[in-house]
C-alpha positions in Angstrom: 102.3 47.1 106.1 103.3 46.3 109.4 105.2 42.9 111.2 105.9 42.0 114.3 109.6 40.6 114.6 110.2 38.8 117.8 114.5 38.2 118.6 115.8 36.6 121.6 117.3 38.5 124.5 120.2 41.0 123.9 119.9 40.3 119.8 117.8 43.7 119.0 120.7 44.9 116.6 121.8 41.6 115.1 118.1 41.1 114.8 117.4 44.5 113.3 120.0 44.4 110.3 118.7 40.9 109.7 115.3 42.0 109.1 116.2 44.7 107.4 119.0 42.7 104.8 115.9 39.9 104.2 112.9 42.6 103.4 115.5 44.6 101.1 116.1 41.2 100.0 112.6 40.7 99.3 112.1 44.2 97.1 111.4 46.9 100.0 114.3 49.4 99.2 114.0 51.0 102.7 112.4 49.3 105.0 111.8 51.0 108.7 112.2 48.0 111.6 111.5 49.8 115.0 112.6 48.4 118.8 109.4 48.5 120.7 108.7 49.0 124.5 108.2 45.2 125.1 111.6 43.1 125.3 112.4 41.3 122.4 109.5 42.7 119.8 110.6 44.4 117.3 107.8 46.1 114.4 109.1 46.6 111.0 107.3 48.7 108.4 107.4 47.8 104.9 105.6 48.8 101.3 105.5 44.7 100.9 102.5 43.3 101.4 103.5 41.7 104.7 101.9 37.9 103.8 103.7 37.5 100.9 107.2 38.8 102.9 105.9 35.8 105.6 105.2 33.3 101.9 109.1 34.5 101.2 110.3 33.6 104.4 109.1 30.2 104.5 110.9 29.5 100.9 113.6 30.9 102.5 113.8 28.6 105.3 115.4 26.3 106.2 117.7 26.1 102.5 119.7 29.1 103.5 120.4 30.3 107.0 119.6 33.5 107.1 117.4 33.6 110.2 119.8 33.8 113.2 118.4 36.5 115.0 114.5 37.0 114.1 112.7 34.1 115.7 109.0 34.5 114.4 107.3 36.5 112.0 103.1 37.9 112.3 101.9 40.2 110.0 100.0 43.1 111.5 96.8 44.1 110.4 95.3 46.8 112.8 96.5 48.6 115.4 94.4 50.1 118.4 95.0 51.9 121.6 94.8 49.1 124.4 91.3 48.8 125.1 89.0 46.4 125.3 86.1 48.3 123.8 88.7 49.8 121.0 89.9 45.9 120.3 86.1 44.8 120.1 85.2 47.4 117.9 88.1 46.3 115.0 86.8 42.6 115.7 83.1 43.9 114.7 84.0 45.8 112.2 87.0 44.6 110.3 87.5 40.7 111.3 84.0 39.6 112.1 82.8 39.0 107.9 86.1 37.9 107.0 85.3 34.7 109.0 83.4 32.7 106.6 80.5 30.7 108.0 82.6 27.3 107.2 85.1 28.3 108.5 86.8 27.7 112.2 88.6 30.0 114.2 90.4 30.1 117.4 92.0 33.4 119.5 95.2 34.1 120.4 96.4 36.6 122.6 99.8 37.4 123.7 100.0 40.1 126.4 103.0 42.1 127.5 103.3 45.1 129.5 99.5 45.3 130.1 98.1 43.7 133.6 94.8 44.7 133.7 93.1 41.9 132.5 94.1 38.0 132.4 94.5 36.0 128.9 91.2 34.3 129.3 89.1 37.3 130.2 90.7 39.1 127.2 89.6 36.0 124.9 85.7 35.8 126.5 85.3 39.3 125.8 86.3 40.1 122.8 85.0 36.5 121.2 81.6 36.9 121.9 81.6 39.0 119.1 82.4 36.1 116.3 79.3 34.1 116.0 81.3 31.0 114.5 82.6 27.3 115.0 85.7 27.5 117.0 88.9 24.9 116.6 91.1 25.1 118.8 93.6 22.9 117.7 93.3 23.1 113.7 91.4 26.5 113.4 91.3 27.6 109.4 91.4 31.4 110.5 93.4 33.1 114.0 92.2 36.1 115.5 95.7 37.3 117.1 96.0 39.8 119.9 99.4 40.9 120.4 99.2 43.5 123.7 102.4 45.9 123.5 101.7 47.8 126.2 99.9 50.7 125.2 99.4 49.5 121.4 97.8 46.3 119.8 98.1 44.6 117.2 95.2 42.6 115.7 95.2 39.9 112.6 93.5 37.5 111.1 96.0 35.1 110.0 95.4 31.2 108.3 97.9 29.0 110.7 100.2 29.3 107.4 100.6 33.4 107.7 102.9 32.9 110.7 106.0 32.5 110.3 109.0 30.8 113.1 112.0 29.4 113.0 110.8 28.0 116.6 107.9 26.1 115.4 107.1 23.3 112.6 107.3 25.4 109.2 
């Protein structure tokens, strides 16, 4: 299962041991943590299941300070060529039903390398294929977009399946 790492500028190798000491940590004996085209993104590849690795992080933190270079943690559950139709097609066919009907949702897309549309077009697009309440603010499920320039990710997430040392834990 895949994650994306994000590190701040200049920290790829600081960051990449680190990620790689705290999922050997976790029980992956060899873990695979790529650089990727975009500036500070790193993707690591792991036999964990990558929501329990994001569960582990947060018991880690803040008790021992083992995050100094990896900033946030997303687990990956897709990836797709970047297209809008390719995107849309995962939505309808793997996120859609996972959305329960009582349950809200809001999108998030984070775009690097890849000008050809703005945020909010992305979003009306690809949402018109979820037929449910949205919550912007406190949304019980996240549809996340994460444009790498030729590649994207796409999750469904609970607000809890993120995980940064940047943010409220």
């Amino acid at each position: 299962m895949d994650l994306l790492i994000s590190y701040s500028w200049g920290n790829y190798f600081p960051a990449y041991l680190e990620a790689v000491r705290l999922l050997k940590r976790f029980g992956d004996p060899e873990p695979v943590v790529e650089k990727t085209k975009v500036w500070g993104i790193a993707v690591a590849h792991t036999i964990l299941n990558n929501r329990v690795v994001i569960q582990k992080c947060r018991e880690l933190y803040p008790a021992e300070p083992e995050f100094q270079f990896t900033l946030k943690w997303v687990p990956v559950d897709f990836w797709v060529e970047t297209d809008l139709d390719a995107m849309k097609k995962v939505i309808e066919k793997e996120i859609r039903d996972r959305i329960q009907e009582n349950e809200t949702w809001a999108m998030r897309v984070e775009k690097r390398r890849w000008q050809r549309y703005h945020t909010i077009e992305i979003i009306e697009y690809l949402a018109t294929s979820i037929e449910r309440k949205v919550a912007l603010r406190h949304p019980d499920k996240i549809v996340r977009i994460d444009v790498l320039g030729s590649k994207t990710a796409i999750s469904l997430l609970k607000p809890e399946e993120i995980f940064s040392i940047t943010l409220p834990v």
